[in-house]
C-alpha positions in Angstrom: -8.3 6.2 -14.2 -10.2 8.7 -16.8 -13.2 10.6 -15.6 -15.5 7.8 -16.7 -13.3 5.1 -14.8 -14.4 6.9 -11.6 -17.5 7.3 -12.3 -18.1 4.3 -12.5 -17.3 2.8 -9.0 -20.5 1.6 -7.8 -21.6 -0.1 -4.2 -21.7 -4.2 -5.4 -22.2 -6.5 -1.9 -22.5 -5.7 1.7 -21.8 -8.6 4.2 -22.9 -8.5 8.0 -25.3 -6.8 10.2 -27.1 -3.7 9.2 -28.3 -3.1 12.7 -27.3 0.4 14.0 -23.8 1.1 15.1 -25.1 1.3 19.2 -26.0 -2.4 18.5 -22.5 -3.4 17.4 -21.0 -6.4 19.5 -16.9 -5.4 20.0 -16.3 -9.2 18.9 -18.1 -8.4 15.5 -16.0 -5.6 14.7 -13.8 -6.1 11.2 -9.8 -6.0 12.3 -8.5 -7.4 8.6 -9.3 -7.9 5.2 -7.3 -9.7 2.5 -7.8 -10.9 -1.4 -6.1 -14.3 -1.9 -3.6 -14.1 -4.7 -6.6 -15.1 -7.3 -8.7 -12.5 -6.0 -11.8 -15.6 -6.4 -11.2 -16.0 -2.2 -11.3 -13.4 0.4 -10.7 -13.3 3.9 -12.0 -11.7 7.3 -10.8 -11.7 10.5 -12.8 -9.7 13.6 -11.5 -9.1 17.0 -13.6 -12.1 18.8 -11.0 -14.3 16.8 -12.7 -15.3 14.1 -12.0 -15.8 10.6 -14.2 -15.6 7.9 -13.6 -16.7 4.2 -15.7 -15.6 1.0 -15.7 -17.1 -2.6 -16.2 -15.6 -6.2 -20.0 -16.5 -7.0 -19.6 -17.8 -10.5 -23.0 -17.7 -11.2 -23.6 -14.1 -11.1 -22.1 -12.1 -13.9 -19.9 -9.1 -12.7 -18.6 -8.7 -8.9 -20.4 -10.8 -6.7 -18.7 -13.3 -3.7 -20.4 -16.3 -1.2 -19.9 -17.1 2.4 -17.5 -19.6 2.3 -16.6 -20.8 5.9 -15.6 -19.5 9.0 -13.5 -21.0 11.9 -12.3 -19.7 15.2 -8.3 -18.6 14.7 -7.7 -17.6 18.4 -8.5 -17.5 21.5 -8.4 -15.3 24.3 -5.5 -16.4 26.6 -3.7 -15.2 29.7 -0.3 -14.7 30.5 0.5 -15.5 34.3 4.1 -14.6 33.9 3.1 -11.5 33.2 -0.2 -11.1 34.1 -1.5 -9.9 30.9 -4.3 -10.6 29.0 -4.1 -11.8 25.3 -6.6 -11.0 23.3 -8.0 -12.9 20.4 -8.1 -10.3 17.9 -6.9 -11.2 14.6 -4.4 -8.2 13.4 -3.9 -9.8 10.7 -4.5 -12.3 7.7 -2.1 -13.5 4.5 -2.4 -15.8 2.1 -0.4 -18.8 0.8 -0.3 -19.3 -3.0 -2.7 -22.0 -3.5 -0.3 -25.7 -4.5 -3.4 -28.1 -4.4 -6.7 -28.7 -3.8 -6.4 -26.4 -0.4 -6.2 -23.0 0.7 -3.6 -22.3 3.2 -3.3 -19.0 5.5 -1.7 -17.3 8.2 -3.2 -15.6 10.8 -2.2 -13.7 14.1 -3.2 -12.2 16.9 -1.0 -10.3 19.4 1.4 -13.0 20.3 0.6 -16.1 18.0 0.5 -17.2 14.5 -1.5 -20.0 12.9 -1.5 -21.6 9.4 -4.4 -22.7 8.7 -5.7 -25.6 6.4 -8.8 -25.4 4.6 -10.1 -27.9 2.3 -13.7 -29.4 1.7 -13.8 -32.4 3.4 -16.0 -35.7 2.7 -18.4 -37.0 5.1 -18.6 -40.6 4.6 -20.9 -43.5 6.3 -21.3 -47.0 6.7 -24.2 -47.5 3.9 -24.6 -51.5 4.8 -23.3 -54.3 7.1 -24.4 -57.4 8.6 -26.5 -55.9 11.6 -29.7 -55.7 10.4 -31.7 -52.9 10.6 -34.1 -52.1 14.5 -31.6 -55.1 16.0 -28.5 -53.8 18.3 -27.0 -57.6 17.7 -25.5 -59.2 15.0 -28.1 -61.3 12.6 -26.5 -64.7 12.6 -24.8 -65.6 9.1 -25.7 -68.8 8.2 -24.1 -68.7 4.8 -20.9 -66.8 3.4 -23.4 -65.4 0.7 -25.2 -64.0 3.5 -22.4 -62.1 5.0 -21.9 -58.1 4.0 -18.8 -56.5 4.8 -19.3 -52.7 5.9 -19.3 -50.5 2.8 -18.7 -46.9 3.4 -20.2 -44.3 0.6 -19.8 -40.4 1.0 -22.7 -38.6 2.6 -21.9 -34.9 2.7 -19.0 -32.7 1.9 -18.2 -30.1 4.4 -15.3 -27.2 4.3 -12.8 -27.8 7.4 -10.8 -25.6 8.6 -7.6 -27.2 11.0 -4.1 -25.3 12.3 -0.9 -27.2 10.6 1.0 -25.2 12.5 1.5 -23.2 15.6 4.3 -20.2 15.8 4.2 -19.2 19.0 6.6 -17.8 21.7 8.8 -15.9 19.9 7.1 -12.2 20.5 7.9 -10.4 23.5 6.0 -7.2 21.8 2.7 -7.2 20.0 3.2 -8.8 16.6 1.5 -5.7 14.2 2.2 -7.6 10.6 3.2 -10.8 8.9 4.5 -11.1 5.2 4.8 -14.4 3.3 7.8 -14.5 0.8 7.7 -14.8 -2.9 9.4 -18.5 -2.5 6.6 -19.0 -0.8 8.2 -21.3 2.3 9.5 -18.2 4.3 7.4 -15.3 6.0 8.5 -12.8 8.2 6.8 -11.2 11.4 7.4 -8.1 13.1 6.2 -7.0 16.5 7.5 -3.4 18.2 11.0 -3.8 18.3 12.0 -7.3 16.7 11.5 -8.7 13.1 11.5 -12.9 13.2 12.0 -14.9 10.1 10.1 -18.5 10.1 9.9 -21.2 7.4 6.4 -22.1 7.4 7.7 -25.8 7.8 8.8 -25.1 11.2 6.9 -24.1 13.8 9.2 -24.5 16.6 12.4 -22.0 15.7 12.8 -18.7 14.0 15.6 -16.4 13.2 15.9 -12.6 14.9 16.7 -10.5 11.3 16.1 -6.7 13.1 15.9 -6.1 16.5 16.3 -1.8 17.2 15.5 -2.7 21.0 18.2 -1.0 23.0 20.0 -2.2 26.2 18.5 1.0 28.2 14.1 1.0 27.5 15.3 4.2 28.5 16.7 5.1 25.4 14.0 3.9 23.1 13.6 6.8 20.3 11.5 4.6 17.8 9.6 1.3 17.0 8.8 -1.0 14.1 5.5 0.0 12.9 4.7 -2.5 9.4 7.0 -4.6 7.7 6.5 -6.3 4.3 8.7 -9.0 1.6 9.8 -7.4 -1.6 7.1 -9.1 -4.4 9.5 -10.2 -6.2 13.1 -10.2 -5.0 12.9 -13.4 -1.9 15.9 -11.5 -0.1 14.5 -7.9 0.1 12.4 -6.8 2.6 11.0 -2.9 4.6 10.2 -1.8 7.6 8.9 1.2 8.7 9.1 3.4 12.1 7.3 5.5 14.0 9.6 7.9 13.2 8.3 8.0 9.8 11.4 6.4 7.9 11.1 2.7 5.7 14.1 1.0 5.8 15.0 -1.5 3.1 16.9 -4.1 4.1 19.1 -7.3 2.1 18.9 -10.3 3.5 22.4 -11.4 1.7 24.7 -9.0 3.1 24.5 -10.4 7.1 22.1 -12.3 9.2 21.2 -9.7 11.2 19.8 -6.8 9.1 19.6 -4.1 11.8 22.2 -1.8 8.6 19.7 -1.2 6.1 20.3 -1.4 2.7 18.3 1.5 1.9 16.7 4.3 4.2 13.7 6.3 2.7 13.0 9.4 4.6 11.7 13.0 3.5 13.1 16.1 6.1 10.4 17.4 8.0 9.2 21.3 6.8 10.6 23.4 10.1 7.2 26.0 9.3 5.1 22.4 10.2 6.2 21.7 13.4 4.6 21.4 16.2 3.5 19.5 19.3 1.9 16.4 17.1 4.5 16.3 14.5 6.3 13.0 16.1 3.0 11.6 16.3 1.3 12.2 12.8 4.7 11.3 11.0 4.4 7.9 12.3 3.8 5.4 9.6 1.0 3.1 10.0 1.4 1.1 7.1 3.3 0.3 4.1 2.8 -1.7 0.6 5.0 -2.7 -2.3 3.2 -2.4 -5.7 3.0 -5.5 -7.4 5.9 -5.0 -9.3 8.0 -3.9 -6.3 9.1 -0.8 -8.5 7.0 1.6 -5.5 6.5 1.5 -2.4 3.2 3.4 -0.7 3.5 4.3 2.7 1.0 6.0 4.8 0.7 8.1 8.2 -2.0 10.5 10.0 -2.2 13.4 7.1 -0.7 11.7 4.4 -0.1 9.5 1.7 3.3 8.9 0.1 4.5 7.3 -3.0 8.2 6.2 -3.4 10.0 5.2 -6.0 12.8 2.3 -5.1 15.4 4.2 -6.9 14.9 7.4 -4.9 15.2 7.5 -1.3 15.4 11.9 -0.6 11.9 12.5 -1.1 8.8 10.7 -2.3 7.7 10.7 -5.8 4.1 11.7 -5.1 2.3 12.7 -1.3 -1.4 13.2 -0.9 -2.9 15.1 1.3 -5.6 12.9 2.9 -6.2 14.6 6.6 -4.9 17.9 5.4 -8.5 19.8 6.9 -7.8 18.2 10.4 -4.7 19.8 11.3 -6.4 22.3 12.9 -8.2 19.7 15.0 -5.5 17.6 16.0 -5.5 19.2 19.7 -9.1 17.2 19.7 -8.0 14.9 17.8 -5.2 13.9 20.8 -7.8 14.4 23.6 -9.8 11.6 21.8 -7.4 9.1 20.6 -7.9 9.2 17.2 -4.8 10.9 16.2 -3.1 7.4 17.1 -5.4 5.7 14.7 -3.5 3.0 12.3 -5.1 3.4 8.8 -4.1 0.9 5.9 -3.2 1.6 2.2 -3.3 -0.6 -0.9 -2.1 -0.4 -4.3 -3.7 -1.4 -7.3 -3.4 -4.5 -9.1 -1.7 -2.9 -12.0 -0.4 0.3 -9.9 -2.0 2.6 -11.4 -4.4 3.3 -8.2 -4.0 4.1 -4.4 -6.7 3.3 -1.6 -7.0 5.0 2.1 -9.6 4.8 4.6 -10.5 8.2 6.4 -13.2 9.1 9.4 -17.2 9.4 9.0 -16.9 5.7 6.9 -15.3 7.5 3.6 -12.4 6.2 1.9 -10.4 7.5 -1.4 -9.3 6.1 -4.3 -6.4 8.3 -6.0 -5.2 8.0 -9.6 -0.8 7.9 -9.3 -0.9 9.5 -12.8 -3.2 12.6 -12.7 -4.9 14.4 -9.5 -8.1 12.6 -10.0 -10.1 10.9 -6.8 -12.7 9.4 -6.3 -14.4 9.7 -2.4 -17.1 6.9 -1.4 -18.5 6.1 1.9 -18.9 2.5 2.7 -22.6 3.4 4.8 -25.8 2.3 4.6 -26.9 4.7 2.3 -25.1 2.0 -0.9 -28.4 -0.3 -0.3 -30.4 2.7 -1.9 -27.5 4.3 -4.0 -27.0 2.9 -7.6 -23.6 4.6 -7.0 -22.0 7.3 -4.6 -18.8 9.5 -4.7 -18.1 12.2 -6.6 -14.7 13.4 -8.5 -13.2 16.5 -7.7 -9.4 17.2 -8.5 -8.1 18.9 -5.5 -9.7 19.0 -2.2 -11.2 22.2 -1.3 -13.4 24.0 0.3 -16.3 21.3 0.3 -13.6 19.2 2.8 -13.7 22.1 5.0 -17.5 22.5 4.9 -17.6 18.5 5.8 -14.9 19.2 9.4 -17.6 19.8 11.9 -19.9 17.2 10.9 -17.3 14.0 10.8 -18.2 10.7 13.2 -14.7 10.2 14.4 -15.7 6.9 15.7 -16.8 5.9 11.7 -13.2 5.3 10.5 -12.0 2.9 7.5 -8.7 1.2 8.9 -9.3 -1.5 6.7 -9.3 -2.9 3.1 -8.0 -4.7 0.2 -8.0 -4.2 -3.6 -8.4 -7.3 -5.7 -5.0 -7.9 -7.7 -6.9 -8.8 -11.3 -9.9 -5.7 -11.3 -11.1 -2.7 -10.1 -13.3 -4.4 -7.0 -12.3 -3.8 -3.3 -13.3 -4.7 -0.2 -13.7 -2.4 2.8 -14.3 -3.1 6.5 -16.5 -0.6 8.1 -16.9 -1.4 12.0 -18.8 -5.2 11.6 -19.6 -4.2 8.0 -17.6 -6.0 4.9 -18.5 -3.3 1.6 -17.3 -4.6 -1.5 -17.4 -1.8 -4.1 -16.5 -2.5 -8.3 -16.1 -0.9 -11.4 -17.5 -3.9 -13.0 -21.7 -4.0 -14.2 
């Protein structure tokens, strides 16, 4: 991305209230965001349960996308063996490739996933019969030329949305991700401690691939954090921990894949350490690029770059949080150093995306030291365009410390895998942000 690239990001849509953030219902608040494979369809899901798809407006030259439908995903349930609450939040969303005429996608909350059906849907009504018209009685037929057999015509078309199928039961831990294969009948799902592999054919058994729970809870070190298929190999898939490691495992070599084919995992700097280090090495997410060549993996300060064929070190780490390491001490008190931010690649991989605090997120060129800071905030209606480029982060990041809203945070986004458009959830906000005019 040159200098004019950047330049050129500009604020495109903004879906959702634009009420103040003190008005915010906690059922309205954004939890996932995901492009379908065609980038023409994208989806929400919020943590009343709800799911809600866009579509690519053709009419409208450049970036510009529809409300499409929305349907309730989960509910709020209760456990009574364990007396636990189950909350209808939708952690997250992935597409199916599209076979026919209708979209298919997984959603889950905590403890169940859904795949969901949706298809537009024809409306049709009886247009004539015998009964005639004010009488509740049939008109007596005198004559078989007087006789009219129902005849049903199509009155409406209307997008429905219906669960195929329903995986549940097989979590004892909160499920955190879900990743549909490249042979596209196999996805896998990960909670704390256990990875499951399901055919989407079958909702009533899975297969246990990883499972790092120990006999003794006692003697539990680490947990599974994200876990995502290789893009193009159906037998490869990573994990990472809160220990800050991926692991790379091959489905070939056994059925249970707790000895990882590959372990990726940088030694911590000694001078570093401190009280927080376990905590802000945790990784929160991690993404193949499309060509599965990289993978980007992300925790509290940082974001890394790896390169398959190299698991010492990573190829490339940017500093994101760099100018709150002094405030992690705060940052503990208030919770937000156990915030779980997501990373994307670009749809050729030449770009990174992270979400950061006071609603600003980054886009960073993997070939040069260029970014690009925007701030998904109310302030786009007015803007033509916001975000500056700077090359390293310096003292204007320090300047900007004391003023940050903590409770403004970008967890979530998605970059579309054709262009330069993404889409950013900002508390109940959906920002959609392009290169294109």
């Amino acid at each position: 991305m040159d200098a004019d690239a950047q330049n050129q990001w500009r604020f495109a849509q903004c879906f959702g209230d634009k009420g103040e953030v003190e008005d915010i219902t906690e059922a309205d608040i954004i939890s996932t965001v995901e492009f379908d494979y065609t980038g023409d369809y994208l989806a929400t899901g919020d943590k009343g349960g709800r799911v809600v798809l866009f579509e690519r407006n053709e009419q409208k030259k450049g970036c510009e996308y529809k409300f499409y439908t929305e349907f309730q995903s989960h509910e709020p349930e209760f456990d009574y063996l364990k007396s636990l609450e189950i909350e209808e939040k939708i952690n997250q969303i992935r597409w199916c490739k599209r076979q026919n005429q209708a979209h298919f996608l997984l959603s889950t909350n905590d403890k169940t996933i859904k795949l969901w059906k949706v298809f537009e849907k024809q409306i049709k009504v009886v247009a004539e019969n015998n009964a005639m018209a004010g009488q509740t009685g049939a008109a007596p037929v005198n004559a078989s030329a007087n006789l009219r057999l129902p005849r049903m015509t199509t009155h409406d078309s209307i997008t429905a949305a219906i669960p195929r199928k329903v995986y549940a039961n097989a979590h004892a831990y909160h499920i955190n991700s879900i990743s549909v294969n490249s042979d596209q009948e196999t996805y896998i799902s990960a909670d704390d401690l256990r990875i499951n592999l399901w055919n989407l054919n079958f909702s009533d058994q899975s297969f246990n691939i990883v499972d790092i729970k120990p006999v003794n809870m006692e003697e539990l070190t680490e947990v599974i954090t994200a876990a995502e298929f290789h893009p193009i190999n159906c037998n490869h898939f990573m994990y990472s921990s809160s220990k800050g490691t991926i692991k790379l495992a091959d489905m070939r070599e056994a059925a249970l894949c707790d000895q990882h084919a590959k372990l990726f995992e940088e030694e911590e700097d000694p001078s570093q350490k401190s009280f927080f280090s376990e905590i802000i090495s945790s990784i929160s997410d991690v993404k193949f690029s499309r060509d599965g060549r990289y993978i980007l993996s992300r925790d509290y300060l940082t974001l890394k770059i790896w390169d398959m064929n190299m698991e010492s070190k990573p190829v490339k780490t940017i500093k994101i949080h760099e100018h709150l390491r002094q405030k992690l001490c705060d940052l503990y008190e208030n919770d937000c150093i156990f915030d779980k931010f997501e990373c994307t690649f670009s749809g050729d991989g030449n770009n990174v995306m992270t979400g950061s605090y006071h609603n600003y997120f980054r886009i960073y060129d993997v070939n040069s030291d260029n970014d690009v800071v925007l701030q998904a905030d109310k302030s786009a209606f007015k803007a033509k365009k916001i975000g500056g480029t700077r090359k390293v982060p310096g003292k204007k990041e320090a300047i900007q410390t004391e003023g940050i809203d903590f409770a403004k945070k970008i967890l979530h986004g998605s970059w579309h895998p054709r262009e330069n458009t993404i889409a950013i959830a900002a508390t109940n906000n959906l920002f959609l942000y392009s290169t294109l005019s």
